[in-house]
C-alpha positions in Angstrom: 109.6 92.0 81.0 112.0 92.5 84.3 115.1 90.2 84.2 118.2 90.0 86.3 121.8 89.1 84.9 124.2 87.8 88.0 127.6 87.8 86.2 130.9 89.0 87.9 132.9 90.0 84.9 132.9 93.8 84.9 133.1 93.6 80.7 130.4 91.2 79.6 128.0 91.9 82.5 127.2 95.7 81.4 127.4 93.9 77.6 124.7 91.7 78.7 122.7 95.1 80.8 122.7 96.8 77.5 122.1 94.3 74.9 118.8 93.1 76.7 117.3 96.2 77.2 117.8 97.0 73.7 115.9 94.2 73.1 113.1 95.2 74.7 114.1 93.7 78.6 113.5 96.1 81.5 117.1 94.7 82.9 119.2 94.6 86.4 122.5 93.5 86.6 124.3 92.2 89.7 128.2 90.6 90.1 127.6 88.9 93.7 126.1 85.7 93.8 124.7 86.2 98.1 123.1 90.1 96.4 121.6 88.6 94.0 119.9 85.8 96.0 118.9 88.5 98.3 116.9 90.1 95.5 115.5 87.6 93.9 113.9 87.1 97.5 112.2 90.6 97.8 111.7 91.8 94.2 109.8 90.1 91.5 111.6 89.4 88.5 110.3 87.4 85.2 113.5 85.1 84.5 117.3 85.2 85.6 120.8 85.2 83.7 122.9 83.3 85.9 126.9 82.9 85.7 127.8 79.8 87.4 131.7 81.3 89.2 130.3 84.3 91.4 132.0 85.8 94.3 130.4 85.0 98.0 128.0 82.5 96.5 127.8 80.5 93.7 125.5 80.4 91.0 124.8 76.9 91.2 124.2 77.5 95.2 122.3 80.6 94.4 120.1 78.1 92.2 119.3 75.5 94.4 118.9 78.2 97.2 115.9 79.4 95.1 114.6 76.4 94.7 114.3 75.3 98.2 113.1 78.6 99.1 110.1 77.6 96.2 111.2 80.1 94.1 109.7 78.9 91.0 111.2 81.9 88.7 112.6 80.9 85.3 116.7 80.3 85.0 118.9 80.3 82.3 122.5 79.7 83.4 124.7 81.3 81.4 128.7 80.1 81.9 132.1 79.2 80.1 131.7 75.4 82.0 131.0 73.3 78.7 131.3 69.9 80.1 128.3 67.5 79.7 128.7 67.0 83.8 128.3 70.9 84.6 125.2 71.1 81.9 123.7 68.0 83.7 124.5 69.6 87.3 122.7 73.1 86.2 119.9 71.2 85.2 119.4 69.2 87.7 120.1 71.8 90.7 116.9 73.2 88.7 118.3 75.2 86.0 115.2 75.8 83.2 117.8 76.4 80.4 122.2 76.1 80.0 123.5 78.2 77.6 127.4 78.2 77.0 129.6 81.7 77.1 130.4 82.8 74.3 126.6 83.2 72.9 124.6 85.2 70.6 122.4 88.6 72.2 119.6 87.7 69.8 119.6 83.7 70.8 119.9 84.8 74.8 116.8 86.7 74.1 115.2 84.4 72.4 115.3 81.6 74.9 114.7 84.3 77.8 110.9 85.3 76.3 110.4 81.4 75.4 110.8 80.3 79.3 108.6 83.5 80.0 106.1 82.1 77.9 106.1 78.3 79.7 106.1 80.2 83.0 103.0 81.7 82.0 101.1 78.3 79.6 101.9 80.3 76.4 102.8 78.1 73.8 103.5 80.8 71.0 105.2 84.2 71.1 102.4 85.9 70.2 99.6 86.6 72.9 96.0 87.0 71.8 93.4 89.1 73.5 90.3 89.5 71.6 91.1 91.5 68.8 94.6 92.2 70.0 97.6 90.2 69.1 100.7 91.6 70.4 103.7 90.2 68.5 104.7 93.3 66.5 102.1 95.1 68.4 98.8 94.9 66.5 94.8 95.9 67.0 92.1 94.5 64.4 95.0 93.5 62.6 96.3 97.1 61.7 100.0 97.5 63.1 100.0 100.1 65.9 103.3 102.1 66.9 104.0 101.4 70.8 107.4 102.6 72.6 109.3 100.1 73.8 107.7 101.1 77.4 104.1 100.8 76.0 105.0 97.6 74.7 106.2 96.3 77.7 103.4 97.8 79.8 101.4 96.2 77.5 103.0 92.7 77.7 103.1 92.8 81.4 99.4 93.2 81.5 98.3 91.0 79.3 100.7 88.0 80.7 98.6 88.7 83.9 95.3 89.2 82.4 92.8 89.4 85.1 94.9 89.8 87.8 95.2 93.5 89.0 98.9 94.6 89.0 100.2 97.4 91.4 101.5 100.3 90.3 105.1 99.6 91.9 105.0 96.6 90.1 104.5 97.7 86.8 107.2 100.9 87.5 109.2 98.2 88.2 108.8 96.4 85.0 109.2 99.7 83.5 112.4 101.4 84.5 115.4 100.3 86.1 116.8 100.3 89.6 118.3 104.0 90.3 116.3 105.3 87.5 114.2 109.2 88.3 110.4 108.5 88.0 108.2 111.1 87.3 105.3 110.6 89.9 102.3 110.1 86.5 105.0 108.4 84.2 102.6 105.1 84.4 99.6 107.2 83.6 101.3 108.6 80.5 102.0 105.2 79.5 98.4 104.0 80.8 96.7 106.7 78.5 98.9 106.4 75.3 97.5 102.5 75.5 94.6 103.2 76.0 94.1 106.1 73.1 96.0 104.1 70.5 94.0 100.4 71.0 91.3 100.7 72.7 89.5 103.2 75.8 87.8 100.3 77.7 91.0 97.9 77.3 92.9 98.6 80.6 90.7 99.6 83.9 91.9 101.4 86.9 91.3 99.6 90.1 91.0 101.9 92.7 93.7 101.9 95.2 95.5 99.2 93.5 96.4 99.6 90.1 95.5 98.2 86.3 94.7 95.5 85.0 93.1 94.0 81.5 90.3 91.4 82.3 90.5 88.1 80.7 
């Protein structure tokens, strides 16, 4: 899934990029507060990292910006402010979680895919689709080996189960800003899925893009 970390500290922001996409995140990291509104406005993003002391705009501005544009996307503010006024203040300028600096990678993660999951009406980390269950990434109950790209191609489309996604949207999910694409990288992808669970399991919609019916 695509998430964005806003943080301004040139050390812990490109320790925050790399420690969520090596756990599985298709991550963007921004230090500007007013950039990273502006994004969040044109680009579709599954849940944001938010620092609350950003330059130009401030992450608790940037928040309730978003929230009176009806930008409904998932935030966790992430910030040194421990008081119990700034945790009531995120939360009620419409933060969805407040986690306090310094934190753990793995509990960051953890509370990233749970709000991606009440976004969405899951109420378990694993998502069931017939005979598919992807947790650890398993058909008929047999483990299958994905890449971390497979799997999150595979978790995109399934968290939007009948509902065609376009191809720029799913490159998106897929690889990061500034990153070369090859122009049938999704394909590959698309046809690795489909040879290792099941042929029929993701269609093409023509001039569109995929999708896996509910």
């Amino acid at each position: 899934m695509r998430v964005m970390i806003v943080e301004d500290d040139p050390l812990l922001g490109p320790g925050l990029l790399a420690g969520l996409r090596q756990a599985g995140f298709s991550a963007e990291w921004l230090s500007d507060g007013q950039a990273a509104l502006d994004a969040l406005r044109l680009e579709r993003f599954a849940a944001v990292v938010l620092d609350l002391g950003l330059p130009r705009l401030s992450g608790l501005d940037v928040l309730r910006q978003l929230r009176r544009d009806k930008i409904s996307i998932p935030v966790l503010i992430l910030t040194a402010r421990d008081s119990q006024q700034d945790v009531i203040s995120g939360l009620d300028s419409g933060a969805d979680d407040y986690l306090v600096k310094p934190c753990d990678l793995g509990e960051l993660a953890a509370r990233l895919r749970a709000l991606v999951r009440r976004a969405v009406g899951l109420t378990s980390s694993l998502i069931e689709h017939g005979p598919l269950v992807l947790d650890q990434a398993a058909y008929d109950g047999k483990p299958v080996d994905l890449s971390p790209r497979e799997f999150a191609l595979l978790e995109q489309l399934l968290l939007n189960a009948g509902r065609a996604l376009t191809r720029s949207r799913l490159e998106e999910t897929l690889y990061p800003w500034g990153a070369e694409l090859e122009s049938n990288a999704l394909d590959v992808h698309i046809h690795h899925l489909r040879r290792k669970l099941a042929p029929d399991l993701i269609r093409t919609v023509r001039g569109v893009g995929y999708l896996i019916a509910k």
